[in-house]
NUFI-806596 format. One record per residue (C-alpha): residue number from 0; residue in three letters; chain; x, z, y. Coordinates in steps of 0.25 Angstrom, whole numbers. Layout:
<recs>
- NUM/ALA/A/X/Z/Y;
...
</recs>
This chain:
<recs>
- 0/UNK/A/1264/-904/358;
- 1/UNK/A/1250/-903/351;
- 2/UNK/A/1248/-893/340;
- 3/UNK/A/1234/-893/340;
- 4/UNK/A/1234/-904/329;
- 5/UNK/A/1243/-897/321;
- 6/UNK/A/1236/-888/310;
- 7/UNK/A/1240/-878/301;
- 8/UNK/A/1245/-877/286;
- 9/UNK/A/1231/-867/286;
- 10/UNK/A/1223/-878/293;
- 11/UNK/A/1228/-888/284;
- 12/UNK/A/1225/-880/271;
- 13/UNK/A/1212/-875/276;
- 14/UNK/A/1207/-889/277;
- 15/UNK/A/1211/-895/265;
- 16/UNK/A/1205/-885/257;
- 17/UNK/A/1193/-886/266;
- 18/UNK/A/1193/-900/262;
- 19/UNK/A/1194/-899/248;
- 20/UNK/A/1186/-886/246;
- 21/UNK/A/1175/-897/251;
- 22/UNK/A/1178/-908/243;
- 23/UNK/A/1165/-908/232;
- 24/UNK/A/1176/-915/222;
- 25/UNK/A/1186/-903/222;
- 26/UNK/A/1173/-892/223;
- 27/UNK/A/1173/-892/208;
- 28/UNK/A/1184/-899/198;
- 29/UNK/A/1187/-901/184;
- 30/UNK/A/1201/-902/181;
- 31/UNK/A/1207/-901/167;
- 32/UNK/A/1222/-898/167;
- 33/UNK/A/1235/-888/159;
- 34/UNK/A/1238/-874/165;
- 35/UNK/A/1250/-870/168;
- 36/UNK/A/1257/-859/177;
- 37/UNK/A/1246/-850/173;
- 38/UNK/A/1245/-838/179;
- 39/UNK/A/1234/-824/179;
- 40/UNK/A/1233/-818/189;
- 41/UNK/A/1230/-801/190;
- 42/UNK/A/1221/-804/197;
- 43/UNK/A/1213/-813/186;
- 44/UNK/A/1216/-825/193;
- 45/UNK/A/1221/-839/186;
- 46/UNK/A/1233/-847/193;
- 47/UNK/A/1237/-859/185;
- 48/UNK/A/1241/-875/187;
- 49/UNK/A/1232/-886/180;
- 50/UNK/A/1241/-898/178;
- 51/UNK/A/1240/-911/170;
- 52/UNK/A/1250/-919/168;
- 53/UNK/A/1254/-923/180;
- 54/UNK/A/1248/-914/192;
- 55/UNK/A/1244/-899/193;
- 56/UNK/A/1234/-890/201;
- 57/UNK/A/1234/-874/206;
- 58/UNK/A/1222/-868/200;
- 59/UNK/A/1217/-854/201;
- 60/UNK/A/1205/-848/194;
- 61/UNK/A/1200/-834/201;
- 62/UNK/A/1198/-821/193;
- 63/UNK/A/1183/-823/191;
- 64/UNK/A/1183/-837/185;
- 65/UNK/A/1195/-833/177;
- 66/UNK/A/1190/-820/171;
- 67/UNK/A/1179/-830/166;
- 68/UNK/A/1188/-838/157;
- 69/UNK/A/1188/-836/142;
- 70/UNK/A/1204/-839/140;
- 71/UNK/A/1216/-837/148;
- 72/UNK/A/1222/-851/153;
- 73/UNK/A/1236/-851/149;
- 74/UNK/A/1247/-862/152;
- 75/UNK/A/1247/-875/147;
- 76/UNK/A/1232/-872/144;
- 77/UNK/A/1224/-885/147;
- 78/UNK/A/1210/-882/154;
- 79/UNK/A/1199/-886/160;
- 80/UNK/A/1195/-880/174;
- 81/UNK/A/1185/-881/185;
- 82/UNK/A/1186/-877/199;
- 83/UNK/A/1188/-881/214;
- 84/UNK/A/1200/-888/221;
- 85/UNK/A/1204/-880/234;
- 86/UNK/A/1216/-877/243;
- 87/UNK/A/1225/-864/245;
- 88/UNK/A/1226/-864/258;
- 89/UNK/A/1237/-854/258;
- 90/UNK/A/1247/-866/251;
- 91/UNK/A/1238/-876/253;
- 92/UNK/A/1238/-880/238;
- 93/UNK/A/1226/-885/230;
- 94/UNK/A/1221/-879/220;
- 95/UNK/A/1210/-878/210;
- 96/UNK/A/1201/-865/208;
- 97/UNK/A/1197/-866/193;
- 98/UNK/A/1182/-860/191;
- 99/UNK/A/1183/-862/176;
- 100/UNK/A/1193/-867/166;
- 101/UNK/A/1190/-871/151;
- 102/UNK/A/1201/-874/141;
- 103/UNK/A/1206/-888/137;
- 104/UNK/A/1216/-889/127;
- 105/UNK/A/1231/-885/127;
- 106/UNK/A/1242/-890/136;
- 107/UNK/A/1253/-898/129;
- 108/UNK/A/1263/-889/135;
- 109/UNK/A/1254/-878/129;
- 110/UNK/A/1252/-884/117;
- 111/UNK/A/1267/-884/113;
- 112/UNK/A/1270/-870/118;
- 113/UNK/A/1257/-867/105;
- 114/UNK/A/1265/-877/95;
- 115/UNK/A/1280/-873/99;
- 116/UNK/A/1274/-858/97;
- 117/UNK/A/1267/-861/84;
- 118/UNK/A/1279/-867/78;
- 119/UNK/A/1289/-855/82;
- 120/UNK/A/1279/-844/77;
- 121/UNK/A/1277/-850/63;
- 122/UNK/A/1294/-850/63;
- 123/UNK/A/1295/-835/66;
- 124/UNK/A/1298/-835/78;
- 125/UNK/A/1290/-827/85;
- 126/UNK/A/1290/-814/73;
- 127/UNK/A/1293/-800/81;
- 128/UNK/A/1303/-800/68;
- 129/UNK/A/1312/-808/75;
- 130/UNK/A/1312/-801/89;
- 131/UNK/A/1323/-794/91;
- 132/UNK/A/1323/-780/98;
- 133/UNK/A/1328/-780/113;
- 134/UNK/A/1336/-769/116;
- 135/UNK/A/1330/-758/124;
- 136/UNK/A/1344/-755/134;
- 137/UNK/A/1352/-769/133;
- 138/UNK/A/1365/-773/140;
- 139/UNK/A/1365/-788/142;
- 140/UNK/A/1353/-795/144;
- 141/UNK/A/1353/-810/146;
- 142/UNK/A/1344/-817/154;
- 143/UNK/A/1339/-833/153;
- 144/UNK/A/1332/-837/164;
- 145/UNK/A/1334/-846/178;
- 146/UNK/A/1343/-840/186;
- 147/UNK/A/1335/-841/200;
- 148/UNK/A/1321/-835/201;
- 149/UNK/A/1312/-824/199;
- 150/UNK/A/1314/-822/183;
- 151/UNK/A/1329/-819/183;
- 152/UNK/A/1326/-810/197;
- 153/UNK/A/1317/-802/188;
- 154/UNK/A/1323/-800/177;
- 155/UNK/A/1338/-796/183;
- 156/UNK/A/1330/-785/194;
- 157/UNK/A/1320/-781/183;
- 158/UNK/A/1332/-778/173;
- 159/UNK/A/1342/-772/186;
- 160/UNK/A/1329/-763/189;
- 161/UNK/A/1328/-758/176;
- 162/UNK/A/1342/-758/168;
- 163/UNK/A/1352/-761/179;
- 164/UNK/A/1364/-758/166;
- 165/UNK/A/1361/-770/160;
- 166/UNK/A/1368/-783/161;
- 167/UNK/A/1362/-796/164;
- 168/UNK/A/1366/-812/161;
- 169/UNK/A/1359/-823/164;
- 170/UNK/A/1357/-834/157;
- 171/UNK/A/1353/-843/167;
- 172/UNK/A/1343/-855/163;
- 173/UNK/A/1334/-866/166;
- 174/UNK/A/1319/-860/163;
- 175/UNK/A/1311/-873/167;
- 176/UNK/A/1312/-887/163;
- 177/UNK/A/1317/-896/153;
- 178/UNK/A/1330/-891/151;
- 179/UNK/A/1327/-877/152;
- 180/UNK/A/1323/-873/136;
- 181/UNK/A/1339/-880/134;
- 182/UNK/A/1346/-869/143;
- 183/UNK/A/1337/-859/139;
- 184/UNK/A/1341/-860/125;
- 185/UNK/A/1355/-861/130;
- 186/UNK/A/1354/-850/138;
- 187/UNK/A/1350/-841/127;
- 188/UNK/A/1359/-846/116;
- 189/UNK/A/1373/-844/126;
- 190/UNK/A/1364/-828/130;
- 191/UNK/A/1367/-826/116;
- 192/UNK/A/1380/-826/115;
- 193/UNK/A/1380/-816/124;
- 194/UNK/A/1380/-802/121;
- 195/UNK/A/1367/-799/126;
- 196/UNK/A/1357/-788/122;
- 197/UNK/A/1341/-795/126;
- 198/UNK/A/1340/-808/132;
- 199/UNK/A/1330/-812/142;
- 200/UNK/A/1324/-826/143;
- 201/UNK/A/1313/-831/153;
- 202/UNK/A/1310/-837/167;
- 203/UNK/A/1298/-833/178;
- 204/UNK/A/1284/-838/176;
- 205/UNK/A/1278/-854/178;
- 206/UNK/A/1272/-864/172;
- 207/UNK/A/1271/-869/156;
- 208/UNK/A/1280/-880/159;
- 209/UNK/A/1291/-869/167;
- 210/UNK/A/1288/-860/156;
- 211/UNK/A/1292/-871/143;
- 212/UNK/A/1304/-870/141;
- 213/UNK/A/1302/-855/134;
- 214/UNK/A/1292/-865/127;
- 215/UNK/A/1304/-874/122;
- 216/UNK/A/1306/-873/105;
- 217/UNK/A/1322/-872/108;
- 218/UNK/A/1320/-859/115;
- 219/UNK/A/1311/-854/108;
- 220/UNK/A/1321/-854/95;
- 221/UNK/A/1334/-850/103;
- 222/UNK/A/1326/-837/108;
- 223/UNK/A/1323/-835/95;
- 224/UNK/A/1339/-837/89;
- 225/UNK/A/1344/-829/100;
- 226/UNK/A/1352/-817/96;
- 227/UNK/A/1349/-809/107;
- 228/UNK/A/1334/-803/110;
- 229/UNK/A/1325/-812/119;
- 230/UNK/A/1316/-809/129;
- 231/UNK/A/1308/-821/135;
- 232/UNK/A/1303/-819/151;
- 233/UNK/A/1296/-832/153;
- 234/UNK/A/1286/-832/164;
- 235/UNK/A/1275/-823/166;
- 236/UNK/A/1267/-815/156;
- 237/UNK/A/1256/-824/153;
- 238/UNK/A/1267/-835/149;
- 239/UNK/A/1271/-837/136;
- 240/UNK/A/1282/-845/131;
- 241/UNK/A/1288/-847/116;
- 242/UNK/A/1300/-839/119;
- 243/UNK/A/1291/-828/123;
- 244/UNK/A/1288/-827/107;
- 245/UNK/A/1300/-829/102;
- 246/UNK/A/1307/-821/111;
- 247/UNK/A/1311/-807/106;
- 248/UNK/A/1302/-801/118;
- 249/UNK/A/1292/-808/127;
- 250/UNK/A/1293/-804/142;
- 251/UNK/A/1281/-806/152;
- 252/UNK/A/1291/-810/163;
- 253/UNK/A/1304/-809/166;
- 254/UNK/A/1304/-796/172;
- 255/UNK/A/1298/-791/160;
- 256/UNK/A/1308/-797/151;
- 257/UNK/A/1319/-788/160;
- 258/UNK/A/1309/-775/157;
- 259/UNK/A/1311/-777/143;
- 260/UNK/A/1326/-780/143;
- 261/UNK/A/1330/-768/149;
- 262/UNK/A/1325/-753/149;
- 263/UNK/A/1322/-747/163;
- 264/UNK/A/1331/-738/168;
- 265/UNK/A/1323/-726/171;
- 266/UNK/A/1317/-729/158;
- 267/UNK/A/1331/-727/153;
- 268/UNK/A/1334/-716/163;
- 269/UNK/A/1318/-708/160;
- 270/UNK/A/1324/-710/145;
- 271/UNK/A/1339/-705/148;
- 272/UNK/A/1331/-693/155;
- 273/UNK/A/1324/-689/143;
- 274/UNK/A/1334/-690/135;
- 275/UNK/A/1342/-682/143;
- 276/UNK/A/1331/-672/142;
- 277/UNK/A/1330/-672/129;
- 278/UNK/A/1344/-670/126;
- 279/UNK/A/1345/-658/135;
- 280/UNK/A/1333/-652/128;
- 281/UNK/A/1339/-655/115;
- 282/UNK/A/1354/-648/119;
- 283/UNK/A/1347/-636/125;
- 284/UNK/A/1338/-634/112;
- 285/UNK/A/1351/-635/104;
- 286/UNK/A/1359/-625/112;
- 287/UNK/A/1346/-616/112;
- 288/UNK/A/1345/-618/98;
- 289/UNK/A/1360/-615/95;
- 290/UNK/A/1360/-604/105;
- 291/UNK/A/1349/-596/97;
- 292/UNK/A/1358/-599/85;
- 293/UNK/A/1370/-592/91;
- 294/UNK/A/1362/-579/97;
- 295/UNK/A/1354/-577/81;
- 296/UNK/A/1371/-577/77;
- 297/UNK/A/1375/-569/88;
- 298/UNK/A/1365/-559/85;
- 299/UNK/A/1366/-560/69;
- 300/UNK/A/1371/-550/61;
- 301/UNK/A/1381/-558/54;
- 302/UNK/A/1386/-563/68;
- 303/UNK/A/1386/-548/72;
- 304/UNK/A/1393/-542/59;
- 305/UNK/A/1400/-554/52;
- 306/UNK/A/1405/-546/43;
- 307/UNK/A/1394/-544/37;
- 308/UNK/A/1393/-558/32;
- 309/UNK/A/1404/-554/24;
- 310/UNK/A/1400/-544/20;
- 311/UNK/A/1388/-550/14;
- 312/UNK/A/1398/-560/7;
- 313/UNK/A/1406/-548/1;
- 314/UNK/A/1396/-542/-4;
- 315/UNK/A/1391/-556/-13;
- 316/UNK/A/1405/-557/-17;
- 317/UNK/A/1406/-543/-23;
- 318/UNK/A/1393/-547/-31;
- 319/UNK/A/1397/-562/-35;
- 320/UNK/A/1411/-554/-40;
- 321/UNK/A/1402/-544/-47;
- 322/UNK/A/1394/-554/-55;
- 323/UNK/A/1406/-562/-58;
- 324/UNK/A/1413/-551/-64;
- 325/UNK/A/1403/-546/-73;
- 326/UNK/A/1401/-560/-78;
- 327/UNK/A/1415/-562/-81;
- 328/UNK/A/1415/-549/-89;
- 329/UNK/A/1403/-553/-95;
- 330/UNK/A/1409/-567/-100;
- 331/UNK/A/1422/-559/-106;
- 332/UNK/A/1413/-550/-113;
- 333/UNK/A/1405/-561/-119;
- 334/UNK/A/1418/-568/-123;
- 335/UNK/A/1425/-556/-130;
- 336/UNK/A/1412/-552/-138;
- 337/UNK/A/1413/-566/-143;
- 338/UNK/A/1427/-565/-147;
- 339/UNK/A/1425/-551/-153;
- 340/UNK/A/1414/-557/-163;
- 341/UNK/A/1423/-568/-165;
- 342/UNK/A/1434/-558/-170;
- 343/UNK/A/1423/-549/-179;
- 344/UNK/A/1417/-560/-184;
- 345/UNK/A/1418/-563/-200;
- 346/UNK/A/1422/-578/-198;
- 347/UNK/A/1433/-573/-188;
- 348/UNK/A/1438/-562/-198;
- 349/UNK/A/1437/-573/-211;
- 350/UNK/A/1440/-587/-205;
- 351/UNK/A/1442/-592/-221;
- 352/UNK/A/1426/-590/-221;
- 353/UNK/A/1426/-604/-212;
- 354/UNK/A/1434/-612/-221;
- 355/UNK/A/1428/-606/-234;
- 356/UNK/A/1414/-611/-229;
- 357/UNK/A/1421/-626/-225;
- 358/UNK/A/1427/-627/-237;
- 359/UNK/A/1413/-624/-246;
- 360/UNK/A/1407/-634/-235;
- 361/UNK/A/1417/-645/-239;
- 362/UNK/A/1415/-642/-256;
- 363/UNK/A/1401/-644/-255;
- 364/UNK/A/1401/-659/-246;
- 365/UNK/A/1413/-662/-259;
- 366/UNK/A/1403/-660/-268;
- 367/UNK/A/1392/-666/-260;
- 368/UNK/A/1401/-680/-257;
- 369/UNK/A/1405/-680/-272;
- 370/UNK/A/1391/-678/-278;
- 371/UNK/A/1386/-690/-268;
- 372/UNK/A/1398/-700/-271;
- 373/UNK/A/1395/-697/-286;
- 374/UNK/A/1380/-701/-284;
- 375/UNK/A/1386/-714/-276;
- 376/UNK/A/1393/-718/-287;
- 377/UNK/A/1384/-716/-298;
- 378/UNK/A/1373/-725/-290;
- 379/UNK/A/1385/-737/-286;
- 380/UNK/A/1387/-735/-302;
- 381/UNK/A/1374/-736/-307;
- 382/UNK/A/1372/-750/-296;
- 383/UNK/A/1383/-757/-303;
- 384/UNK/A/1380/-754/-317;
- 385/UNK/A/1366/-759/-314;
- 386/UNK/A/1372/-773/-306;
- 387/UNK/A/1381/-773/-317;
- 388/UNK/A/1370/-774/-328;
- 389/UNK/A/1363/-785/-318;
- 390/UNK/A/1376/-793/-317;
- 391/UNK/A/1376/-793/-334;
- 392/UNK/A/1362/-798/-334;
- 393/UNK/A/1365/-810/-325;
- 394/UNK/A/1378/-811/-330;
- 395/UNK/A/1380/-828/-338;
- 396/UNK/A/1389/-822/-348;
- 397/UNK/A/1379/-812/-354;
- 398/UNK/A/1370/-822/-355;
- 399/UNK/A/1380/-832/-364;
- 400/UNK/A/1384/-818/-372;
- 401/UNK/A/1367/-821/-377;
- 402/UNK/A/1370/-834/-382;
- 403/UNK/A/1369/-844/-370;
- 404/UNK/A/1379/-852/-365;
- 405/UNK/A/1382/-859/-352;
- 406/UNK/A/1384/-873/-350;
- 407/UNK/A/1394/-880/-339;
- 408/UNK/A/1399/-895/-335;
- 409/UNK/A/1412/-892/-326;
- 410/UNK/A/1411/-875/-325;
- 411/UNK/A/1396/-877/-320;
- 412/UNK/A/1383/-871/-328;
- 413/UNK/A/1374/-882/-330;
- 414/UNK/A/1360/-875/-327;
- 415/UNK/A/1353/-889/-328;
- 416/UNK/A/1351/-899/-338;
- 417/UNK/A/1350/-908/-328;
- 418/UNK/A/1365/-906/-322;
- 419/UNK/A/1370/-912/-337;
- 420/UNK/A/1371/-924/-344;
- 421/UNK/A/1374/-932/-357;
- 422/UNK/A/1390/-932/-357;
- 423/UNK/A/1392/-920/-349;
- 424/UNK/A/1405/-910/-354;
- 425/UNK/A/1399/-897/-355;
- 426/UNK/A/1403/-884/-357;
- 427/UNK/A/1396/-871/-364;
- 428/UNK/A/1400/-854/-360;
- 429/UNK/A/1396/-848/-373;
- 430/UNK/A/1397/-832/-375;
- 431/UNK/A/1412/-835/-383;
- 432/UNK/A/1415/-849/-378;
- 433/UNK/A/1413/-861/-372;
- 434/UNK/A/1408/-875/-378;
- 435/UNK/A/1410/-891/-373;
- 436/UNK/A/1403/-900/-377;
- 437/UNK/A/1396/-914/-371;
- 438/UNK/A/1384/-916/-368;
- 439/UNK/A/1376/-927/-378;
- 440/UNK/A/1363/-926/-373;
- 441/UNK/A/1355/-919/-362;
- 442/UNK/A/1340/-916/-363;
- 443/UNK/A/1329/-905/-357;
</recs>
């Protein structure tokens, strides 16, 4: 058999990227396309994909062209670039090697993760005041994420290696594709019914598209109404997704996301430690402290001669009784001086003396009421003779007694010639009498 026209994988590479290395329409090309699957390299390198609609490319861009660039590209970013098609012999994949990349606009993708984050901001969403506290040693922690592959790997040995105490459910869900922002939301609203302390939501890293789901409007809201804390673990930590900022804490990664959930053991242990330490220190300055205490009683002189204690108090006894006495015999003494010039006094000795000035008291007001209702009476008097007079004055009677008279028609004093006329009966109060007579003829 023949193998000399057999050549290798190398052979074959090698040529084709002899091949188009030479071809003066690849030397130099202008291609507009959308990055996605961006990544920075440490080492300042730029690896991304340039798609359009309907096909994609490799690029790379090496640290000296990138560290000339005035933003950083971003996914879903739409640019402008120009470099050289060439092959990587080592998969044999074609690729483009960007010089230089300009700006063209926003991806639609892009565009909507801006719009969708716009809208949830101005709702309140994203405010620290809703972010809920994550406790520092939990018990349970759920996790959403697919149940294959390096993301849950990650965060089950990270937690293990750290907090081996805690338990651990997975939710498991679809991270990627059309039906995953359904089952994510799902996931999390059956986690919350669950009695768990910090929830962990997230998948490894890829492109926008992969990433989208955490993009979804519906996830968005059911991280935000969950009960239970929230940290978001999607991709790596250049990627951004809208349930980064609603989440209650933004992971980098996954295995980040674990580093937050759960304390490190030796932490825990270096803390223990000191606390220990602490404690010890405290106790042995306590007994120190109540030791001292006890040897300044032993050697006291009380503690030696407790007597003496007593007698001290005896001693304030006999002075309190001393004082007391001597003000009691001091109160007697005031009392029965009192009682002595009570019994020498004149009053004592001659009580009528009391009664005798009462009864001078009570003559003299007598007199004084009497003298005051005479005045009363003597002015009421002198009132009514003078209303008296007043009422004589006005009085119809007196003024008949002069020689007037009063003339009526059916008991009622005519005061007007013009309430009586010719025929009218009329009748006349004289001083001794009264006159009837008709009227013959009326005139003013």
């Amino acid at each position: 058999m023949e193998n000399n026209k057999y050549i290798t994988v190398t052979q074959l590479n090698r040529y084709l990227k002899y091949k188009i290395d030479n071809d003066p329409n690849l030397g130099i090309v202008f291609l507009k396309g959308e990055i996605s699957n961006f990544k920075n390299h440490t080492r300042g390198h730029f690896y991304f994909t340039l798609k359009d609609d309907t096909s994609r490319i490799n690029a790379i861009m090496f640290q000296g062209n990138a560290s000339k660039m005035k933003f950083l590209p971003v996914d879903g970013m739409k640019v402008l670039v120009t470099g050289r098609v060439s092959v990587y012999e080592a998969s044999g994949s074609y690729q483009i090697y960007v010089d230089s990349m300009l700006e063209d606009g926003v991806g639609s993708l892009y565009l909507a993760f801006l719009q969708l984050k716009e809208k949830l901001e101005k709702e309140g969403l994203f405010k620290n005041e809703h972010k809920r506290v994550i406790p520092k040693i939990p018990q349970r922690i759920g996790i959403i994420t697919a149940p294959t592959g390096a993301a849950i790997k990650d965060i089950l040995s990270t937690i293990k290696r750290r907090f081996p105490l805690v338990e651990t459910i997975l939710f498991p869900a679809l991270v990627q594709g059309e039906n995953a922002k359904d089952d994510i939301v799902k996931k999390i609203k059956i986690a919350n019914t669950y009695d768990l302390d910090v929830l962990i939501v997230g998948r490894g890293g890829g492109s926008i598209e992969d990433l989208w789901p955490f993009n979804e409007e519906i996830v968005a809201r059911a991280i935000y109404e969950s009960k239970i804390p929230i940290i978001s673990a999607v991709g790596h930590e250049i990627d951004f997704t809208i349930a980064d900022f609603v989440a209650d804490k933004r992971a980098p990664t996954p295995t980040g996301a674990a580093e937050m959930a759960v304390p490190d053991k030796t932490d825990i242990q270096s803390y223990l430690n000191q606390i220990n330490i602490r404690l010890e220190k405290a106790i042995y300055n306590k007994i120190k402290i109540y030791r001292q205490q006890l040897n300044n009683l032993e050697s006291s002189q009380i503690f030696k001669n407790p007597y003496r204690m007593y007698e001290i108090k005896e001693q304030m006894f006999d002075v309190l009784y001393e004082k007391l006495t001597k003000e009691i015999k001091l109160i007697l003494k005031n009392k029965l001086d009192n009682l002595n010039m009570l019994k020498t006094s004149f009053v004592f000795k001659n009580p009528n003396v009391l009664v005798i000035d009462k009864v001078y008291l009570y003559n003299d007001l007598i007199k004084k009421i009497n003298i005051n209702i005479e005045k009363i009476i003597t002015l009421k008097n002198n009132n009514y003779i003078n209303l008296l007079n007043k009422v004589e004055v006005l009085n119809p009677i007196t003024t008949i007694k002069r020689g007037y008279s009063i003339v009526r028609i059916n008991d009622k004093a005519i005061t007007s010639i013009k309430k009586i006329k010719k025929g009218d009966i009329v009748t006349s109060q004289l001083r001794d009498g009264n006159i009837k007579s008709e009227v013959i003829e009326v005139y003013e």
